[in-house]
Each structure stands twice: as C-alpha cells, then as structure tokens.
TIDRENDREN-551660 format. One record per residue (C-alpha): x, y, z. Coordinates in steps of 0.1 Angstrom, whole numbers, padded with zeros to 4 digits, always signed. Each point is the difference from the previous one (the first is absolute). Layout:
<nodes>
XYZ
...
</nodes>
This chain:
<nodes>
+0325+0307-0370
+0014-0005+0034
+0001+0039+0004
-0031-0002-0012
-0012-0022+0026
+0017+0014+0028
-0014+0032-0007
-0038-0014+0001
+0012-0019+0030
+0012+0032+0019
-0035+0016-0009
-0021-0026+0015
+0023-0001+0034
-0002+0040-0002
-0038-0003-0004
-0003-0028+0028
+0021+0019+0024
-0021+0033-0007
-0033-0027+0002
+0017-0009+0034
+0005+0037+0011
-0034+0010-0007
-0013-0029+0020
+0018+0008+0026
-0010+0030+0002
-0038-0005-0002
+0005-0027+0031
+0016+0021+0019
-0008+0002+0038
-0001+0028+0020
+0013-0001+0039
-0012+0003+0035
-0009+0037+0002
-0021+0019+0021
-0006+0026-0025
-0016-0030-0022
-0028+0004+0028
-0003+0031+0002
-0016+0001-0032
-0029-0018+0009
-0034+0019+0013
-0002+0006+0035
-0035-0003+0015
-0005+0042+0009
+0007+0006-0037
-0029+0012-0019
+0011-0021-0029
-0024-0030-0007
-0013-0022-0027
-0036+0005-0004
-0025-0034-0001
-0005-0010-0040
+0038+0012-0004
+0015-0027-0029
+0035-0005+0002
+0019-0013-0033
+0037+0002-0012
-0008+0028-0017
-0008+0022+0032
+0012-0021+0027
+0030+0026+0006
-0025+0031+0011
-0010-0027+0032
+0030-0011+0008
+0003+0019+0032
-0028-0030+0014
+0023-0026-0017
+0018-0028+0021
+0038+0007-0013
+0000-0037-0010
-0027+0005-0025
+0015+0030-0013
+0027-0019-0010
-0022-0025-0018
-0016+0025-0017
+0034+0014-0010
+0009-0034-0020
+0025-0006+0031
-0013-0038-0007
-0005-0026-0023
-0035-0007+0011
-0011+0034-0015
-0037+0014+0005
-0019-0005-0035
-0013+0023-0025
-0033-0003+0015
+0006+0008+0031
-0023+0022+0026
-0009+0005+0034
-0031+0010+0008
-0002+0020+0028
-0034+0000+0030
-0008+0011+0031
+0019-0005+0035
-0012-0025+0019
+0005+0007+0042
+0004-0038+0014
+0009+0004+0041
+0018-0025+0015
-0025-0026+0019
-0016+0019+0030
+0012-0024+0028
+0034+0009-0015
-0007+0032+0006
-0013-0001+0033
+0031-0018+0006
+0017+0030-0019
-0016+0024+0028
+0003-0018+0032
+0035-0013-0002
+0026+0024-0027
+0002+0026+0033
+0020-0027+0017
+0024-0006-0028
+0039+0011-0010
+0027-0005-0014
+0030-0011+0019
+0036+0006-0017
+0025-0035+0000
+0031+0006-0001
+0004-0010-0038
-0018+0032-0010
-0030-0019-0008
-0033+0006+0024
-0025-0027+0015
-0032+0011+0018
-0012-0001+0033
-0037-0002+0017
-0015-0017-0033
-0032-0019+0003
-0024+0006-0033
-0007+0021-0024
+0018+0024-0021
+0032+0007+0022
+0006+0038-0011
-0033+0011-0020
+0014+0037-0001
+0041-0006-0012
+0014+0032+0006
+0037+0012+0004
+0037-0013-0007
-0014-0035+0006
-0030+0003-0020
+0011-0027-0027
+0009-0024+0030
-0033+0003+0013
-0018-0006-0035
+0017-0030-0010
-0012-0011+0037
-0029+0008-0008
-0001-0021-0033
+0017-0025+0026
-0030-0006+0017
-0029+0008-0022
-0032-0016+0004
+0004-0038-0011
-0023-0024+0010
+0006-0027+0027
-0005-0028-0033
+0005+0012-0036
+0005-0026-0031
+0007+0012-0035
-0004-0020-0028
+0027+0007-0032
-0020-0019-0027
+0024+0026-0024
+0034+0003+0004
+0020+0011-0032
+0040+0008-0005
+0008+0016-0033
+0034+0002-0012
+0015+0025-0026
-0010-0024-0033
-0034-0007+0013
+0007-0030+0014
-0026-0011+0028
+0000-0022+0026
-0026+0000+0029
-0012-0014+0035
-0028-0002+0018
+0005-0001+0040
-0017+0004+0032
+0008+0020+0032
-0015+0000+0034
+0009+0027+0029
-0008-0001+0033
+0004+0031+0022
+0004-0009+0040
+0005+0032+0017
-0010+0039-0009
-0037-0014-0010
-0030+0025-0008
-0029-0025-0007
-0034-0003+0012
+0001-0031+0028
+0034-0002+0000
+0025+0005+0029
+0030+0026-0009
+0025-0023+0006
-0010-0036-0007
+0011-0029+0032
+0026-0022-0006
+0015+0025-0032
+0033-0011+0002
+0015+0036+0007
-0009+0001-0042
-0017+0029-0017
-0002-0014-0029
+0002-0033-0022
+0002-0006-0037
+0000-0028-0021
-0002-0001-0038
-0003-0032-0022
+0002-0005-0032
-0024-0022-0016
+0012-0001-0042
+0013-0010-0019
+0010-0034+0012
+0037+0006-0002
-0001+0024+0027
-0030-0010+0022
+0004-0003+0033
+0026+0026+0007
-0008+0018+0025
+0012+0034+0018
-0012+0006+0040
+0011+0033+0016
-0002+0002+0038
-0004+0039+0013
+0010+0001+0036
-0025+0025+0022
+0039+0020+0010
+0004+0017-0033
+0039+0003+0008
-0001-0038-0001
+0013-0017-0036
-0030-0013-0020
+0005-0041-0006
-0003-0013-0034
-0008-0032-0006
-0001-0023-0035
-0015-0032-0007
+0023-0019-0035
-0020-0026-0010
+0030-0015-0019
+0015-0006+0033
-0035-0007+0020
+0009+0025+0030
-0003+0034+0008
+0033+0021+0007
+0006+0031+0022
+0011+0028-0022
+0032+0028+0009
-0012+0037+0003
+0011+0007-0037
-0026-0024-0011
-0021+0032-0002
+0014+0009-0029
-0007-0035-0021
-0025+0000-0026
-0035-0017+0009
-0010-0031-0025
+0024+0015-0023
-0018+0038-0005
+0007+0035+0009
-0013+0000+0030
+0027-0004+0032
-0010-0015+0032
+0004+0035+0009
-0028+0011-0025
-0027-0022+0014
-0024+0022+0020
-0007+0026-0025
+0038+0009-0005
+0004+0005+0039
+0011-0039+0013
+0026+0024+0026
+0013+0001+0029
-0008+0036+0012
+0034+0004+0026
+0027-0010-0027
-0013+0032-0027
+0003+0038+0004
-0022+0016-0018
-0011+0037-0012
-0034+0016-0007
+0000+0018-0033
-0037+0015+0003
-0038-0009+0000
-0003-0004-0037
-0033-0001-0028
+0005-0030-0020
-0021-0018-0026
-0004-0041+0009
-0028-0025-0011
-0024-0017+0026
-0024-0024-0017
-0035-0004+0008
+0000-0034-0010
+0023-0026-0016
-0006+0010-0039
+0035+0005+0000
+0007-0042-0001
-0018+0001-0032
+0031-0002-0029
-0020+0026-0024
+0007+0027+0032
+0037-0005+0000
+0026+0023-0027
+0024-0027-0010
+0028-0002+0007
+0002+0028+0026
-0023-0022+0018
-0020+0035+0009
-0040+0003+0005
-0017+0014-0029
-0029+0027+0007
-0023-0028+0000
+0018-0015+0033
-0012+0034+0025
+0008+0034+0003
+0025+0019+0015
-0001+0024+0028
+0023+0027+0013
+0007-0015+0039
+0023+0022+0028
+0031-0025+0008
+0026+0002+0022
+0036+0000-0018
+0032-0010+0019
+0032-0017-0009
+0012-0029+0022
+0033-0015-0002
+0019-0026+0021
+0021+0017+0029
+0042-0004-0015
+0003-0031+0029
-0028-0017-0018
+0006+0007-0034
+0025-0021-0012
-0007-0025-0024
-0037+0010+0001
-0019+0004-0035
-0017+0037-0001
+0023+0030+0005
-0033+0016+0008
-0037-0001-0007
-0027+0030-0001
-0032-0009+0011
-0029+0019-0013
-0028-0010+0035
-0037+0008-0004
-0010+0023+0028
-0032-0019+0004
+0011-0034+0006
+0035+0005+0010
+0008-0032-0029
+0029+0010-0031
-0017+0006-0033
+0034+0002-0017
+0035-0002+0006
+0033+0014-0019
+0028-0029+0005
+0039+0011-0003
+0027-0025+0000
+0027+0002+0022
+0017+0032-0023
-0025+0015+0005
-0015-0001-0037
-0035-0011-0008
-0010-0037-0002
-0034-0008+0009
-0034+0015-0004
-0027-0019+0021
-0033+0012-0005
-0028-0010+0027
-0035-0002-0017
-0025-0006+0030
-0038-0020-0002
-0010+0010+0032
-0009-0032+0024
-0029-0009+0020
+0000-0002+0035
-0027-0026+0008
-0005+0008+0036
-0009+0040-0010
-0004+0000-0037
+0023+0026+0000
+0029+0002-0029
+0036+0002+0005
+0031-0004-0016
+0019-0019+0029
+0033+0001-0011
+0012-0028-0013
-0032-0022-0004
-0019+0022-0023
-0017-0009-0037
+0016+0016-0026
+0022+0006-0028
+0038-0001+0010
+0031+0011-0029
+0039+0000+0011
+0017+0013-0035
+0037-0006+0002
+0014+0032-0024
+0032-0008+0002
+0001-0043-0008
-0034+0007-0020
-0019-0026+0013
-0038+0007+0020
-0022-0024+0021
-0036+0006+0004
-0023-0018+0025
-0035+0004+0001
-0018-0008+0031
-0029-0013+0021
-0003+0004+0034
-0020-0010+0031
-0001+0014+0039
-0007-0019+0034
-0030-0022-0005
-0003+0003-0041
+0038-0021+0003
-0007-0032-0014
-0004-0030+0031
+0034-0015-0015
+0021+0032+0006
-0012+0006+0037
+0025-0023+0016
+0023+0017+0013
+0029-0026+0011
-0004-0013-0037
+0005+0041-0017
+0015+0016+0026
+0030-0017+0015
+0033-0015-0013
-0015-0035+0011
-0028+0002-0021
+0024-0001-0029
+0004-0035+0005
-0035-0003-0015
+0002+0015-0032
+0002-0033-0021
-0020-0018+0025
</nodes>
C-alpha cells in the first residue's frame, strides 16, 4: 500500500512539475531586442491592412507586422487576461487629425531657433525653445532625443481636467478593486492657445503642474498626488503627496516615481500617457517611422460595459474601428548615473506622427525582460476656443490599459476630459490644484 501510494504520489508531483514547466513556458517573456522592432511595418512598406479588414485569433498572425509587441504577446497567451473566443477587430479608414493650428504656427515660426545642447552626463537639454513642436523633422543620431522632446512638449492646453469616473485593477483570480479620481493640469510656459500669452506672468519658472485626487472609495479619498515640472528640463521634477491619515501633504524622494498610483499599474512615471519624464536623464534611440494599427473613438461607446471583452478589458467592434497610423518608434532608457534603483530597464514608445502623443508603449524591467504593456486609446478633445480636436497629452478622453505580464495584474481607466474654459469653475484655481500649498485644502 505505501509503495502503492508513493508511486501515485510521485505521479502527481511528476505531472505538477511538467504542469509547472509548461506554464512556464507559455509565460515566457522575451527581452529588450531591437530585432523585436524590426519586425514591425515601416511606413514606405507597401504592406497595409485594407478598411473592412476583420482581425480574429484565427488570422491575427498574417497582421502582425502592424501589431504593438505588447499585444502580440497577449495574443500569444503570454497573460492570464487572455483575449476571448470572440474576439475581432474591425478595421476602418485613417483618420488625418493635425495638431491645433496655433501650434503649428508656433511649430513654423519658432523650431528654426531650437537645439540640442550636450551636458556633460550624456544626456541633452535644448536651447532657443519658445512653442511649438521643438524638432518637427527628427533626423540623425539624435533623432530619438528630439522625438521624445517633441512628445515633451506636445500641444497641452493652458487648463485641462479629466474625470476617472472608471478606474479598475484586476488581479490574476479576478479579483477587482477600483477608484474613481480626478486630475487637473495647468501648463505655465510653452503655450499655443488662442488669447493666451506663451509664457504665462508670474509662472513660477514651472512648465508644468499636476495634481490627481482620488475621490472612492472612502478608504482612500483624499489622497492625492501633485507633480511640479520646472520650465529647465534638467531640473528634478517635485512630487508631492497629501495622507489623509496623517492630515498633511509630504514631499516625496526622486524614486517616488517608481511607486504605484492609488494602488494600480500605473507609476507616477506613467501619468501623461506613459511619458511623466524628465527628457535630460534618458538616452534614447529611433528604431523607424512605423505603420501600426491603434483605436481612436468617435465617441464614448466604449464606457458602455456590453463594448468591453472581459477580462482583457479590450474594446469589442462595437466600441470603434481601427486604423493603420505612421508612429514614430524609439527606445528610451535612463542614462547608467540615473538608473540605479529606477523601475523600467527601458521602455519603447510607439508616437503618432500626427500628434506627437504615445499610442503604446513596450515596458522592460530593469533585466531587461518584458513587464508592462500600456496601451493608449485616445477620444480626441475639444478645444472650446477653436473647436478644433486634440489629443493633448495627458488630458485627453479615452480609454487607458497598463497590463502587468509578468505579476498578472491590469488597471484600466476610462476617461472624461475637459480643456480651458469647458474645466469645471471648481478646478480653475490654480493655488488650490496647482501648488504644494493648495494641498492643505484637500479635506477642507
């Protein structure tokens, strides 16, 4: 009997470990490679996917040169949030949206003027910069510098307020927890809008504020996360935090950057679009003008539940159509002085050519093996004083996903947005939402 035993014993550990093995092997992650991005479609390439295209798990391989590599391995079952039976993606025309025209008046008039000047750390900060896209043709060895400068200093509005009514974090059993949370930005130098000065009096020396509060559930409402962006891009970003447990706000160390927001995916580092950065601490590499597939919703059918594969948390067909945009591709990683300690080993960012804003990005833990896969999915925004639409990095409507493949756990925000004079009266102070003492306020 206890042979007996032992023997069925030795089976099941043999046919766990085998279980384990094959597990393993199905999760496994590939690492930082350029040849990973070589693989996608670059924009001269005759290759396309025509409007009225479906894409399904049955054919989703013979497209997935136009494939973000984070979604590839989704489809792959590198996840536990796995992409349904059902799934499809319908495919529709491109859509040309041009940044805002004073932006690119700003664009014309002022980018002659601008370069890049080496520091001593290897890193680069710019010279001559007023408005406007700093380097609208990136060209050269620096080429990837002066794209993520560009993402840098994309149009954003001198007041944007987004509303997170949706916030979801899944974990590997299902398990979900969620918040709903407010943020208001106001941008004080580098403006493009219609009435406004370029740099605002009385800025500060900031380019930049952030503050993000978090309204539910009640046992974490009221903290709140302000970001300070000096005009000197060189200069260390502050982070601030209000703890209502302790009823004040604390200044935060540098590797606070790296801590969780509200206890999701996304890094203080991820707010922005992915791109929260300091420009002068990263060097970075252009891997090509690329033709990738993304989503951009015509309107906001995508907060309806029935639009949304569970629990990928992905837009069904019903949600929009997708559209094959040209993107800039580049790899950005902090320079060796800056890196230690830091959370990403490196991050490729996937930047629509149109408005210079980060559709997706590919997120690689310090080894160097893939983590993260943050996908960007944009409701274009209103500008009240034109009419025009933008994405405005940042502040933007739309449909945000950070999947972490290596922890399995995802957070998905769904968002509402509002520029300049659309802001809502009780966000347009901007001593109460845009400096460390208006963090005294938050339980007032």
């Amino acid at each position: 009997m206890f042979r007996k035993n032992r023997a069925i014993y030795l089976a099941c550990a043999l046919g766990m470990a085998f279980q384990a093995v094959a597990l393993a092997q199905e999760k496994e992650l590939p690492k930082y490679d350029d040849s990973l991005y070589n693989t996608l479609a670059s924009a001269d390439s005759k290759e396309t996917v025509a409007s009225g295209t479906k894409i399904t798990l049955a054919n989703w391989q013979k497209y997935q040169q136009f494939l973000p590599i984070g979604m590839r391995l989704m489809l792959e079952g590198k996840s536990v949030f796995k992409y349904p039976a059902d799934f499809e993606m319908d495919v529709g025309p491109t859509t040309p949206i041009p940044l805002p025209k004073k932006f690119r008046d700003h664009t014309e008039k002022y980018s002659r003027q601008v370069s890049l000047v080496p520091l001593p750390t290897g890193g680069y900060t710019m010279k001559g910069y007023m408005a406007g896209a700093p380097f609208p043709d990136p060209s050269g060895p620096t080429a990837g510098v002066e794209l993520m400068y560009d993402n840098y200093y994309t149009y954003q509005p001198y007041l944007g307020q987004i509303d997170v009514p949706i916030s979801t974090s899944i974990d590997r059993y299902m398990s979900q927890t969620g918040n709903v949370v407010a943020c208001v930005h106001f941008k004080r130098t580098h403006l493009s809008d219609p009435g406004m000065p370029v740099n605002l009096p009385n800025n500060d020396g900031l380019y930049l504020t952030e503050n993000c509060e978090v309204l539910a559930p009640e046992q974490s409402r009221y903290v709140t996360s302000l970001q300070l962006f000096y005009d000197d891009p060189a200069r260390v970003q502050e982070t601030y935090a209000f703890i209502p447990a302790l009823r004040r706000s604390l200044r935060l160390s540098a590797s606070a950057r790296c801590a969780p927001f509200a206890g999701g995916d996304f890094t203080n580092d991820d707010f922005r679009n992915g791109m929260n950065l300091q420009p002068p601490i990263f060097d970075v590499k252009f891997l090509g003008l690329k033709k990738v597939l993304t989503l951009i919703f015509d309107d906001f059918a995508f907060f309806d539940k029935k639009n949304v594969y569970y629990p990928t948390m992905f837009p069904r067909p019903s949600a929009g159509k997708w559209q094959l945009r040209d993107m800039y591709v580049y790899e950005a990683h902090r320079l060796p002085a800056q890196n230690r300690g830091y959370c990403y080993g490196s991050r490729v960012v996937y930047l629509d050519k149109d408005q210079l804003d980060p559709m997706w990005l590919d997120l690689y833990d310090q080894n160097l093996k893939y983590w993260k896969f943050d996908q960007n999915l944009y409701k274009p925004t209103k500008i009240p004083e034109t009419g025009e639409m933008a994405f405005a990095s940042g502040t933007t409507a739309g449909w945000y996903t950070m999947v972490d493949l290596q922890n399995e756990h995802e957070t998905v925000a769904w968002i509402k947005a509002a520029f300049g004079s659309d802001v809502p009266a009780q966000y347009r102070d901007y001593n109460r939402w845009g400096t460390p003492g208006g963090l005294s306020q938050v339980m007032q």
